[in-house]
C-alpha positions in Angstrom: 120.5 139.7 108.7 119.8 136.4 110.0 120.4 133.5 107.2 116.9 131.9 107.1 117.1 127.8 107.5 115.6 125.3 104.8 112.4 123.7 105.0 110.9 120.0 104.7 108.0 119.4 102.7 105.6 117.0 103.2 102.8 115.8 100.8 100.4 113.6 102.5 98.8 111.1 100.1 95.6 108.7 100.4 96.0 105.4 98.4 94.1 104.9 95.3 90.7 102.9 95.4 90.7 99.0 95.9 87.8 96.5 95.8 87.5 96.7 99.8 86.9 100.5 99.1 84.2 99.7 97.2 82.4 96.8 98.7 82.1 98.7 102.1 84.8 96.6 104.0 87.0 97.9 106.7 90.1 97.1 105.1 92.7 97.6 108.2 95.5 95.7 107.5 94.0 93.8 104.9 95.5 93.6 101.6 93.7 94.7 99.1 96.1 96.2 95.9 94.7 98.9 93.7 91.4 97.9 91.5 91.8 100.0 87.9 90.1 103.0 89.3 92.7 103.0 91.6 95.4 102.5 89.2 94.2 105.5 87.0 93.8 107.5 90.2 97.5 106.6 91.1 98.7 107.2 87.5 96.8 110.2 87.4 98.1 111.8 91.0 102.3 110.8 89.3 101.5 113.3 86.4 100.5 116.0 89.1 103.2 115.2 92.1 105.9 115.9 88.9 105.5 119.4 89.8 106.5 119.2 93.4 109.4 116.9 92.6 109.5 114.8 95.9 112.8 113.4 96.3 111.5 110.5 98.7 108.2 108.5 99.1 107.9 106.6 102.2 104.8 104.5 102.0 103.0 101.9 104.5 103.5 98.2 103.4 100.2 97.5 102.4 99.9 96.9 98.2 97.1 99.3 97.6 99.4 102.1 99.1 102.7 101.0 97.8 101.3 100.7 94.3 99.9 104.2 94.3 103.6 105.3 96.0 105.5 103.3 92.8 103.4 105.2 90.7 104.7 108.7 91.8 108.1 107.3 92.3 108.4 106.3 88.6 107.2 109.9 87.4 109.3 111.3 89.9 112.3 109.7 89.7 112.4 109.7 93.8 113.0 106.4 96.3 110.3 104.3 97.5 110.4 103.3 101.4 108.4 100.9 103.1 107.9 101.9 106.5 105.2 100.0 109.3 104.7 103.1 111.3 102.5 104.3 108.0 100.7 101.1 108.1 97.0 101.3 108.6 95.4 100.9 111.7 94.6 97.6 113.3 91.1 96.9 113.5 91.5 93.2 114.4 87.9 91.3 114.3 86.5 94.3 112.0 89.1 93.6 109.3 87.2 92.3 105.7 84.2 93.0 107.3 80.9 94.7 105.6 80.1 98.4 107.4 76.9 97.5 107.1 77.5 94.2 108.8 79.4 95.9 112.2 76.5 99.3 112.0 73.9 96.3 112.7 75.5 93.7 115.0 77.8 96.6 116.9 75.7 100.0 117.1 77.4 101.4 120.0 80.7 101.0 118.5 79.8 102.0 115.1 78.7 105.2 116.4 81.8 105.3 118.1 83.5 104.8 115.5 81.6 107.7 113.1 81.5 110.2 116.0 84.5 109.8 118.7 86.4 107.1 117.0 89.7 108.1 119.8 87.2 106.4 122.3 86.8 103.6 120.1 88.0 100.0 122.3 87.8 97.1 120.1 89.3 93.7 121.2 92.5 92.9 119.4 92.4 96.4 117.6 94.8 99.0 117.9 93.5 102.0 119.1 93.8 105.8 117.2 96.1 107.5 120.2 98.6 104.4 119.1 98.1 105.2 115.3 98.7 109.2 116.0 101.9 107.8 118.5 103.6 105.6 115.7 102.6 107.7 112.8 103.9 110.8 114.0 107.0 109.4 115.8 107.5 108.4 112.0 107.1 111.4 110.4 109.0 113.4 113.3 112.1 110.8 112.4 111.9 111.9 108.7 111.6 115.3 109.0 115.1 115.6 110.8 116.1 112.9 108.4 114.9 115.0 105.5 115.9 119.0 106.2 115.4 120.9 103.0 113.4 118.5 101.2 110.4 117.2 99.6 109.0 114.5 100.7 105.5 112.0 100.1 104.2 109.6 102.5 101.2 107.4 100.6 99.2 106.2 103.9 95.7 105.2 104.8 92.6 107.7 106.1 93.2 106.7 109.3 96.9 107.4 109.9 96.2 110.6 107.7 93.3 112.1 110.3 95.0 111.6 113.1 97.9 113.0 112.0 
């Protein structure tokens, strides 16, 4: 009989709310940290990642995600690691800016965004194809890294869809 091989795990995590979360901004690489909903949502998502025992959290470096990652590290006893290819996507002049604001002045491209956001071109923005690229190249790197193990990555919705 042929000895089956280990496993990783991975847990793919959302950060808790922040203000720009609840304003309506496009956050991008803004940094917003955690507003107490989202501390109580971070809190309350340690308690439940105790049961899957993640060894290692590898979070993007933006406050709101690396708060909710501490969180589940200090239930979990695991190790926190900063890592840019799980930072949120770059959307340049649309960063801190009201949805409502870039629906009325931009319609084409807010459409865009809502219905085919990988066609999406915005001027000093990153595109999604490069999100998905350095994302996954990420997580490729820690699943060798990581054979047998559990692991969390605490990202944004837009390196989370796409990947």
């Amino acid at each position: 009989m042929k000895e089956q091989k280990g496993h990783t795990t991975i847990i793919l995590i959302r950060h808790g709310e922040c203000a720009g979360n609840r304003e309506g901004l496009f956050r991008g690489r803004r940094d917003f940290p955690l507003n107490e909903t989202g501390q109580a949502q971070a809190k309350a998502l340690a308690r439940e990642m105790m049961s899957f025992a993640p060894k290692y959290i590898y979070t993007s470096p933006l406050s709101r995600a690396t708060e909710t990652a501490e969180a589940i590290a200090h239930s979990c006893g695991a190790l926190v690691d900063v890592r840019e290819g799980f930072n949120n996507m770059a959307l340049g002049p649309w960063e801190g800016a009201p949805k409502e604001t870039i629906r009325e002045n931009f319609p084409v491209e807010w459409e865009l965004w809502l219905t085919n956001p990988e066609r999406l071109r915005i001027t000093g923005a990153e595109r999604l194809a490069d999100v998905q690229r350095r994302a996954f190249s990420n997580l490729e790197h820690l699943v060798h890294l990581h054979k047998e193990d559990t692991i969390a990555i605490v990202t944004h919705r837009a390196v989370l869809k796409p990947l």
